[in-house]
CHARMM internal coordinates of N, CA and C (Angstrom, degrees):
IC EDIT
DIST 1 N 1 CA 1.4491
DIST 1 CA 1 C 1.5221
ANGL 1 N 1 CA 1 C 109.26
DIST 1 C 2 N 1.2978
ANGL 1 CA 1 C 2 N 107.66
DIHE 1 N 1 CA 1 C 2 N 151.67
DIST 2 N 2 CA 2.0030
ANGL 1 C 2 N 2 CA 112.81
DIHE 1 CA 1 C 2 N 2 CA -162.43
DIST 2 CA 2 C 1.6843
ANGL 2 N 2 CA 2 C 89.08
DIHE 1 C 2 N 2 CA 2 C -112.78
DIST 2 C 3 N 1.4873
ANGL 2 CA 2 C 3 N 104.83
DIHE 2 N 2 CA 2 C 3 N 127.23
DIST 3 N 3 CA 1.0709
ANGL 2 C 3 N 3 CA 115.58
DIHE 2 CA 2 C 3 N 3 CA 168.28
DIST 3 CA 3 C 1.6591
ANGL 3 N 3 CA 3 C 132.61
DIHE 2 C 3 N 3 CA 3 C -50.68
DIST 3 C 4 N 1.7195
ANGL 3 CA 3 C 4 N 95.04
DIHE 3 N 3 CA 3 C 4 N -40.82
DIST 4 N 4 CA 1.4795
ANGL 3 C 4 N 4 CA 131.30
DIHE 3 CA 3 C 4 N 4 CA 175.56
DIST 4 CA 4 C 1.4818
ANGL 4 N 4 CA 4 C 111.57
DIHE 3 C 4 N 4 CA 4 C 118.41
DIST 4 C 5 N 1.6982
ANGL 4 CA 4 C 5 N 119.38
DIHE 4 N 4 CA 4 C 5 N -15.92
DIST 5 N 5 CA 0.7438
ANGL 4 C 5 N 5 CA 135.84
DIHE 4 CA 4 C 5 N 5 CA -140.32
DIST 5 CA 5 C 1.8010
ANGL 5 N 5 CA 5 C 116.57
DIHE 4 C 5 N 5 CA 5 C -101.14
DIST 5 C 6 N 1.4144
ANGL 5 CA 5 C 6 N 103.02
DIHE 5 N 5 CA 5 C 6 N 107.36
DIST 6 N 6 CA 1.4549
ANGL 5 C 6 N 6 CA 91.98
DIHE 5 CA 5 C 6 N 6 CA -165.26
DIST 6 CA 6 C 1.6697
ANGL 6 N 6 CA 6 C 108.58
DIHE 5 C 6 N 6 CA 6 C -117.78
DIST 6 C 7 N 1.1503
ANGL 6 CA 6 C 7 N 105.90
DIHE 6 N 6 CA 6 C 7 N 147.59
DIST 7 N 7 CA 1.6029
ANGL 6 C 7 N 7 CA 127.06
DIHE 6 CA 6 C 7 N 7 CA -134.70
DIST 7 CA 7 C 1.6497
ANGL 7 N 7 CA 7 C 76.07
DIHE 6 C 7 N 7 CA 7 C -118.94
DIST 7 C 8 N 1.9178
ANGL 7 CA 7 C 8 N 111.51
DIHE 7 N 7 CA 7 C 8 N 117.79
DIST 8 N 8 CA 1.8362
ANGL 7 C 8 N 8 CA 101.63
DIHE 7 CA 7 C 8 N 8 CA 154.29
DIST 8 CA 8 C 0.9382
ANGL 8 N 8 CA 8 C 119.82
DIHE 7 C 8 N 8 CA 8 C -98.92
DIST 8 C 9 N 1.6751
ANGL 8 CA 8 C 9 N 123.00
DIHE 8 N 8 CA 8 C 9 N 144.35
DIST 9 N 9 CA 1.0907
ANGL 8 C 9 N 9 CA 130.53
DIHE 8 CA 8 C 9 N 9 CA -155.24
DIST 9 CA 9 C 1.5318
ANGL 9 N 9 CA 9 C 106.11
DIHE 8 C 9 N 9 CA 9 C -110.79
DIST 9 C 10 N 1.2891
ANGL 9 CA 9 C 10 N 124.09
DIHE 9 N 9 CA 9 C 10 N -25.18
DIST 10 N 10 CA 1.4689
ANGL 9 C 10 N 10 CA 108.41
DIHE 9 CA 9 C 10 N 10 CA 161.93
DIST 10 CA 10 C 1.3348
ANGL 10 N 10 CA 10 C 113.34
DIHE 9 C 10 N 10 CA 10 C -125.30
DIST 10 C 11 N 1.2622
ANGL 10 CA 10 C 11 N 106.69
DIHE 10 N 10 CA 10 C 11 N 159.59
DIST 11 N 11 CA 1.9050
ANGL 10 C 11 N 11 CA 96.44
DIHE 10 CA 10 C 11 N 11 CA -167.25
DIST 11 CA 11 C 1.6918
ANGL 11 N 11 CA 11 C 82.52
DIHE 10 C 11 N 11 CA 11 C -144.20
DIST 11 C 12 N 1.2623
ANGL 11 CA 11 C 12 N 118.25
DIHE 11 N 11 CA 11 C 12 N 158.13
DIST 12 N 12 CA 1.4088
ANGL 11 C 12 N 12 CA 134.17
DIHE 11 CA 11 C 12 N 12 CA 179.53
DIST 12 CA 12 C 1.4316
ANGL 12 N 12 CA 12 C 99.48
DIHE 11 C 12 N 12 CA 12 C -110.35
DIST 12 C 13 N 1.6836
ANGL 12 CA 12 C 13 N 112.18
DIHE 12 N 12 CA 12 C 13 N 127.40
DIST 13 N 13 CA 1.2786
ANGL 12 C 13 N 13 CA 118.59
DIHE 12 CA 12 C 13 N 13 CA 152.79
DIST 13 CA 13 C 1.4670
ANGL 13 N 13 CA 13 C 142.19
DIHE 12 C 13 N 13 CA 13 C -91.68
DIST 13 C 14 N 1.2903
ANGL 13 CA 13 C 14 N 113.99
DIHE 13 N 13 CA 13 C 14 N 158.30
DIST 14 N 14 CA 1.5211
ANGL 13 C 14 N 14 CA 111.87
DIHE 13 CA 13 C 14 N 14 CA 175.40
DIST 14 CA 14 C 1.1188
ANGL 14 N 14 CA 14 C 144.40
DIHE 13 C 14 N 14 CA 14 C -7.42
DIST 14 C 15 N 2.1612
ANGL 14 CA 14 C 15 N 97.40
DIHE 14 N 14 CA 14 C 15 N -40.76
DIST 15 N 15 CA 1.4164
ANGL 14 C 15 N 15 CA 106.82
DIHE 14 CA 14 C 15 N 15 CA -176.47
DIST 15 CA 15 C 1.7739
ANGL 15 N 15 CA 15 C 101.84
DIHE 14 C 15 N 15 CA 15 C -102.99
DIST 15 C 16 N 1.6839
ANGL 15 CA 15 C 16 N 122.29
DIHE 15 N 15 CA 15 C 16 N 37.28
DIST 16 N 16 CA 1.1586
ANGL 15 C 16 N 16 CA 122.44
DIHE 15 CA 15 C 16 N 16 CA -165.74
DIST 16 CA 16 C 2.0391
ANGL 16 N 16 CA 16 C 136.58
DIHE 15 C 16 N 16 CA 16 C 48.21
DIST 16 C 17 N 1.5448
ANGL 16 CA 16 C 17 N 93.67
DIHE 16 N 16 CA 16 C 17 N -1.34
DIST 17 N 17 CA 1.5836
ANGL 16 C 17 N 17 CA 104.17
DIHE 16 CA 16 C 17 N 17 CA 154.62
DIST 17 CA 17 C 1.3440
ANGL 17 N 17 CA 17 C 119.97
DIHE 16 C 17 N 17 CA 17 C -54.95
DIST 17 C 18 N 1.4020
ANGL 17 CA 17 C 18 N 117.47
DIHE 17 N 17 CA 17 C 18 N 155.99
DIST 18 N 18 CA 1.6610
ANGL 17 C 18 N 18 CA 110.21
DIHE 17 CA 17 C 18 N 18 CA 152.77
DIST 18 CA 18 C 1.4199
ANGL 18 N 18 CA 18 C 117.24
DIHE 17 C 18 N 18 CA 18 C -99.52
DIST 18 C 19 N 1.0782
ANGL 18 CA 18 C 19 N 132.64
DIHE 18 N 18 CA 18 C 19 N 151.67
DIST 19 N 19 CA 1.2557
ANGL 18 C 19 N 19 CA 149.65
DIHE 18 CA 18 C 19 N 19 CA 122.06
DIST 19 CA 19 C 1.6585
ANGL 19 N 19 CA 19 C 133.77
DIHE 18 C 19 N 19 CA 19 C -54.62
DIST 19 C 20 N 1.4358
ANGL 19 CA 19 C 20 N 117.97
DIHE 19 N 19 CA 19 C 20 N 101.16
DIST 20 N 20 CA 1.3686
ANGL 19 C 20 N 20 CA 118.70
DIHE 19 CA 19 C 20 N 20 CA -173.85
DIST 20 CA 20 C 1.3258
ANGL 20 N 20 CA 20 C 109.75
DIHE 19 C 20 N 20 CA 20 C -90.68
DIST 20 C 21 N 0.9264
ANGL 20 CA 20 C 21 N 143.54
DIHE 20 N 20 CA 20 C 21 N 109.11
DIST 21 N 21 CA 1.8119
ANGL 20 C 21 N 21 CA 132.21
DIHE 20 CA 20 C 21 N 21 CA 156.88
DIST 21 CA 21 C 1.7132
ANGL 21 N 21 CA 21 C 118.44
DIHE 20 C 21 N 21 CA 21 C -78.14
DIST 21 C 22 N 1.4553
ANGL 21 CA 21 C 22 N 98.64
DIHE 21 N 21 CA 21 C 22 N 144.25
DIST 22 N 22 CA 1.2666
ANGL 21 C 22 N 22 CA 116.72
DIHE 21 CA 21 C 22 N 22 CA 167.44
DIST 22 CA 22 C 1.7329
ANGL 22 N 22 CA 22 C 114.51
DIHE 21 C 22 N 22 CA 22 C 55.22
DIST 22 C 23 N 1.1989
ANGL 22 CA 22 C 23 N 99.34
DIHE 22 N 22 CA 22 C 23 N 41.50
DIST 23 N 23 CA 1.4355
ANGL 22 C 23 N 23 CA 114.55
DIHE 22 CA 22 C 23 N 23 CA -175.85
DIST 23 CA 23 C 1.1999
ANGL 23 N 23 CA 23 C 115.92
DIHE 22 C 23 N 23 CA 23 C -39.46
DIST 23 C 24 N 1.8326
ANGL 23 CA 23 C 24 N 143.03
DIHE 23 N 23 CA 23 C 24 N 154.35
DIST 24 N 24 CA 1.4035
ANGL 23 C 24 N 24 CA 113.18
DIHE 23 CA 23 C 24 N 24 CA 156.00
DIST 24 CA 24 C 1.3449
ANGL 24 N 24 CA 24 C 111.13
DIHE 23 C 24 N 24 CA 24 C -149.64
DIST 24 C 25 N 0.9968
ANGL 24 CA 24 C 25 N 164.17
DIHE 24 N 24 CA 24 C 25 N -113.82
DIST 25 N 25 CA 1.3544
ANGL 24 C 25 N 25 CA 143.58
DIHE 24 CA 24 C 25 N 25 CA -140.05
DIST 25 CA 25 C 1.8467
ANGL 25 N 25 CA 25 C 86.65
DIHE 24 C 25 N 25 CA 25 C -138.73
DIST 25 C 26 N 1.2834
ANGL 25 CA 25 C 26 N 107.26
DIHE 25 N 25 CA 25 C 26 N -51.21
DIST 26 N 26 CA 0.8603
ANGL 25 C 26 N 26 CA 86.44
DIHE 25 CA 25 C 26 N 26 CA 175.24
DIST 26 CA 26 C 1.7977
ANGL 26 N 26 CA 26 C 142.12
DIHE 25 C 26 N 26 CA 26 C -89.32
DIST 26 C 27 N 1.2292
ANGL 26 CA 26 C 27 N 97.42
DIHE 26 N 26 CA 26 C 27 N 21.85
DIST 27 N 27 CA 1.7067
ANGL 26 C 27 N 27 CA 111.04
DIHE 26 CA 26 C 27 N 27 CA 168.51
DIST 27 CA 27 C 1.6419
ANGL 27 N 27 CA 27 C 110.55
DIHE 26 C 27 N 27 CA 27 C -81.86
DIST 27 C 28 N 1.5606
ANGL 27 CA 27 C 28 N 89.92
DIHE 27 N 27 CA 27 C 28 N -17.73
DIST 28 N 28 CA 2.0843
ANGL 27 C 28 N 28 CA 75.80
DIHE 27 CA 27 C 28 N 28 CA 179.55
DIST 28 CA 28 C 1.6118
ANGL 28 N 28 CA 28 C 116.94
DIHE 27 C 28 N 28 CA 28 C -61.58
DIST 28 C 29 N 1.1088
ANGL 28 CA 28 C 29 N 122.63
DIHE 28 N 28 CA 28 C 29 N 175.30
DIST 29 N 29 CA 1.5517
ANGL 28 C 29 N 29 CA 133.52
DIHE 28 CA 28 C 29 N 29 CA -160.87
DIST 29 CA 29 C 1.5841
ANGL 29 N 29 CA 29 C 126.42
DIHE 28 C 29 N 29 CA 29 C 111.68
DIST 29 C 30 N 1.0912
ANGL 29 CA 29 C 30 N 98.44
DIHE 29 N 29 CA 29 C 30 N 169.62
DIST 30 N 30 CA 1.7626
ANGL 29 C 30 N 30 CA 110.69
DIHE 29 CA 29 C 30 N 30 CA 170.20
DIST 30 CA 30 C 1.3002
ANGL 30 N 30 CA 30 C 111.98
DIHE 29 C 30 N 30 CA 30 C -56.35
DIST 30 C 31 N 1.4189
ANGL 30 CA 30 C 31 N 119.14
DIHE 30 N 30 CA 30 C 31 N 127.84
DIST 31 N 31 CA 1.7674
ANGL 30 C 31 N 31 CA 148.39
DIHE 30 CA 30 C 31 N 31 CA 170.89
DIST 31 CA 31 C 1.1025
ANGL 31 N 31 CA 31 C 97.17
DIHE 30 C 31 N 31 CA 31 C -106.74
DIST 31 C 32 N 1.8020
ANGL 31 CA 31 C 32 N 116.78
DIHE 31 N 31 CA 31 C 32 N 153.18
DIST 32 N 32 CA 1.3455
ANGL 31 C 32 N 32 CA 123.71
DIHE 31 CA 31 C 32 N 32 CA -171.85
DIST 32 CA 32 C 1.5437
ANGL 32 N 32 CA 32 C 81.42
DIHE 31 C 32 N 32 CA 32 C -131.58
DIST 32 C 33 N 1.5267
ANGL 32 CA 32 C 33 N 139.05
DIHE 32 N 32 CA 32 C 33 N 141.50
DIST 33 N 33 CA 1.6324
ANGL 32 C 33 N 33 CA 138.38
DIHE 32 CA 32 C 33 N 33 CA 164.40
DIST 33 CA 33 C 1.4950
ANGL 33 N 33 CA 33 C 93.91
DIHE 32 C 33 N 33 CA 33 C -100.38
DIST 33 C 34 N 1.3954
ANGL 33 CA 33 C 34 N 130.63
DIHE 33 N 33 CA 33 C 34 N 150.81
DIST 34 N 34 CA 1.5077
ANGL 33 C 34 N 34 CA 114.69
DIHE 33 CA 33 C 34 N 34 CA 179.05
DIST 34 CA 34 C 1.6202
ANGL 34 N 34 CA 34 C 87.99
DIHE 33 C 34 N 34 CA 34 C -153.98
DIST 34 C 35 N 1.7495
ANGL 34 CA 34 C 35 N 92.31
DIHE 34 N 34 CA 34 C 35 N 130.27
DIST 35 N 35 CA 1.5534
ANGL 34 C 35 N 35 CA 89.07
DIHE 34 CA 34 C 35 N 35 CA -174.91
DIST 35 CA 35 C 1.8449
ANGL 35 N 35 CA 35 C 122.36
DIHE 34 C 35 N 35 CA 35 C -139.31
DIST 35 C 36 N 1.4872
ANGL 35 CA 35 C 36 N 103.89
DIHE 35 N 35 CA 35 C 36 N 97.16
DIST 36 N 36 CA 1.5817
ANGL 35 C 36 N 36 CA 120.78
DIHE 35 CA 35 C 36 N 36 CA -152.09
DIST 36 CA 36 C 1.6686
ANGL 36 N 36 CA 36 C 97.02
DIHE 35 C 36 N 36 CA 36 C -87.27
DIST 36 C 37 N 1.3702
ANGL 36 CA 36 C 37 N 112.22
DIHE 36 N 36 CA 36 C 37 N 119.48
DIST 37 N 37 CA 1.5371
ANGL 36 C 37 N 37 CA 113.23
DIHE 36 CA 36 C 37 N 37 CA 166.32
DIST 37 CA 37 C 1.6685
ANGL 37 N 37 CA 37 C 101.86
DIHE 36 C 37 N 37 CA 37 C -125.10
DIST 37 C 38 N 1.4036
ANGL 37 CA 37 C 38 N 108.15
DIHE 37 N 37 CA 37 C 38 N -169.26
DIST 38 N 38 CA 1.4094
ANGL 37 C 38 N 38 CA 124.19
DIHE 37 CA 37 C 38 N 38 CA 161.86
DIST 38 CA 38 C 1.8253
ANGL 38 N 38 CA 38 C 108.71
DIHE 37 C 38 N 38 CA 38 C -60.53
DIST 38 C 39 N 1.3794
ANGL 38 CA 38 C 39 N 111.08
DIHE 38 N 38 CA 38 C 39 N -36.44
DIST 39 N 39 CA 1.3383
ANGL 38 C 39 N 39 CA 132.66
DIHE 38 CA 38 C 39 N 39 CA -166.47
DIST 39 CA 39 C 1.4037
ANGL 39 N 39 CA 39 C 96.77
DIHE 38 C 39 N 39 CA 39 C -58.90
DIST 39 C 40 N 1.1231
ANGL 39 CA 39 C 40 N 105.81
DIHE 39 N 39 CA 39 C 40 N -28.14
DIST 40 N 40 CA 1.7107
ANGL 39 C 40 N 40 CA 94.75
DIHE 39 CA 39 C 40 N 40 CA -143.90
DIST 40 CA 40 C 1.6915
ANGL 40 N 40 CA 40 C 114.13
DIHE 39 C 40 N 40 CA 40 C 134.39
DIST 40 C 41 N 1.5307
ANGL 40 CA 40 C 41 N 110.59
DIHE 40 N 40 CA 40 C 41 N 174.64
DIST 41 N 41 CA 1.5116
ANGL 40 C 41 N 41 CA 105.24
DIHE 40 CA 40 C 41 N 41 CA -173.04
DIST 41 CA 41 C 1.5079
ANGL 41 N 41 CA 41 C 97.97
DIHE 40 C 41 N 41 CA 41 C -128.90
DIST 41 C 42 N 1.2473
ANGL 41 CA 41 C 42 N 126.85
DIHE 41 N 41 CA 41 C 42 N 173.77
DIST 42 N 42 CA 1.3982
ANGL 41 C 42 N 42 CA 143.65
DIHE 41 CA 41 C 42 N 42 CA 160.92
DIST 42 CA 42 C 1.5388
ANGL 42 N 42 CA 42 C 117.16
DIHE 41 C 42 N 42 CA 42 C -138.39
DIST 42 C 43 N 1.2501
ANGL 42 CA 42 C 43 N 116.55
DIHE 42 N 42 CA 42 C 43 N 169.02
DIST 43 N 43 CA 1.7187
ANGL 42 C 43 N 43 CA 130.37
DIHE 42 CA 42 C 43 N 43 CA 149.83
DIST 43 CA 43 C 1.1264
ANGL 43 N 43 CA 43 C 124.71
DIHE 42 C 43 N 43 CA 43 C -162.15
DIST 43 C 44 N 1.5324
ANGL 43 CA 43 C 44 N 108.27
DIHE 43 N 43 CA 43 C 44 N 160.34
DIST 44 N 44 CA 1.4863
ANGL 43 C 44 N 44 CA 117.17
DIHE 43 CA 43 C 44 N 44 CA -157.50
DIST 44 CA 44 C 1.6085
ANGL 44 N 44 CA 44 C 108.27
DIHE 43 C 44 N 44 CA 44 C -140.35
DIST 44 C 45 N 1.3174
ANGL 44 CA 44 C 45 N 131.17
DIHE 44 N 44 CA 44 C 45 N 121.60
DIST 45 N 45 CA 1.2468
ANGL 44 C 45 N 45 CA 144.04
DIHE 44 CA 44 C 45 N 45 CA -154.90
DIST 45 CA 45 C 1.7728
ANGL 45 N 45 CA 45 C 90.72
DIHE 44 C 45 N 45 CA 45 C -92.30
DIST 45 C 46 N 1.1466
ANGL 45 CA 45 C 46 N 141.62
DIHE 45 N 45 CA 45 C 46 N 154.76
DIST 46 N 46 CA 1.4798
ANGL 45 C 46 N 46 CA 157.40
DIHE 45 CA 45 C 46 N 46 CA 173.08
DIST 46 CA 46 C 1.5870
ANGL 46 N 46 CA 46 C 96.50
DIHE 45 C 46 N 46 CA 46 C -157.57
DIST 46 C 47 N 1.3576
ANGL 46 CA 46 C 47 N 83.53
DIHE 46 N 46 CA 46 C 47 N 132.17
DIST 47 N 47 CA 1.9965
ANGL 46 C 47 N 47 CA 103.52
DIHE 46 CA 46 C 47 N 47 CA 166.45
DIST 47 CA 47 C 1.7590
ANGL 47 N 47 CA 47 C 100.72
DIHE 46 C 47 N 47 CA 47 C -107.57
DIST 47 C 48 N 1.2586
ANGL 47 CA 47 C 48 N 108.27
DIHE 47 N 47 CA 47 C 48 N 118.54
DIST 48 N 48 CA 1.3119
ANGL 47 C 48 N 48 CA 110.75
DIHE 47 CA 47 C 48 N 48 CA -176.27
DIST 48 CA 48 C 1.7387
ANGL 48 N 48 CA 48 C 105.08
DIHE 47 C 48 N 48 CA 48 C -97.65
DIST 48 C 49 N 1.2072
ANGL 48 CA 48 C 49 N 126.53
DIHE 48 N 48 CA 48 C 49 N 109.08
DIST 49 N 49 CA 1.5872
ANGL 48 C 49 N 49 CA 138.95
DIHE 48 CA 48 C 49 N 49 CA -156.08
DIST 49 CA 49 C 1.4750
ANGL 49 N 49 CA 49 C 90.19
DIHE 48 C 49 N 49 CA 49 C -96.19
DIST 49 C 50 N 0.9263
ANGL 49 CA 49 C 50 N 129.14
DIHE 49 N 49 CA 49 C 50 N 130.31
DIST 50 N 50 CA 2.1631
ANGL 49 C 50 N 50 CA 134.22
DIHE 49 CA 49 C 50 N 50 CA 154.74
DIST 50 CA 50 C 1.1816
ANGL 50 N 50 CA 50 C 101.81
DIHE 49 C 50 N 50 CA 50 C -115.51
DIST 50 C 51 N 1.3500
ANGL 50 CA 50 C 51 N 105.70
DIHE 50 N 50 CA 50 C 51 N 124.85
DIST 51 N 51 CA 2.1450
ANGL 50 C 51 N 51 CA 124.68
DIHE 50 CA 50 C 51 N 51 CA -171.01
DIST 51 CA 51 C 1.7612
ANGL 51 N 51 CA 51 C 92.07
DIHE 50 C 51 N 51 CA 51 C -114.12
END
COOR INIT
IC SEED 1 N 1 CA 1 C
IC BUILD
């Protein structure tokens, strides 16, 4: 039975980092950062490791 209740698991801070909660084995892998302005765009590959 579903509580209804949904829990976020990453939230972005102030200084534009993320915050992951409750990580688990299976969240490790390749992250893509993708970053669209007037300027122009970028991206940035992260391997997210769980020990």
């Amino acid at each position: 039975m579903s509580s209804g209740l949904i829990v976020r698991k990453v939230e972005r801070l102030p200084d534009q980092s993320l915050l992951i909660r409750k990580v688990r084995l299976e969240d490790q892998g390749l992250y893509t950062c993708r970053a669209i302005n007037d300027f122009g765009q970028d991206m940035k590959d992260l391997q997210l490791e769980i020990f």
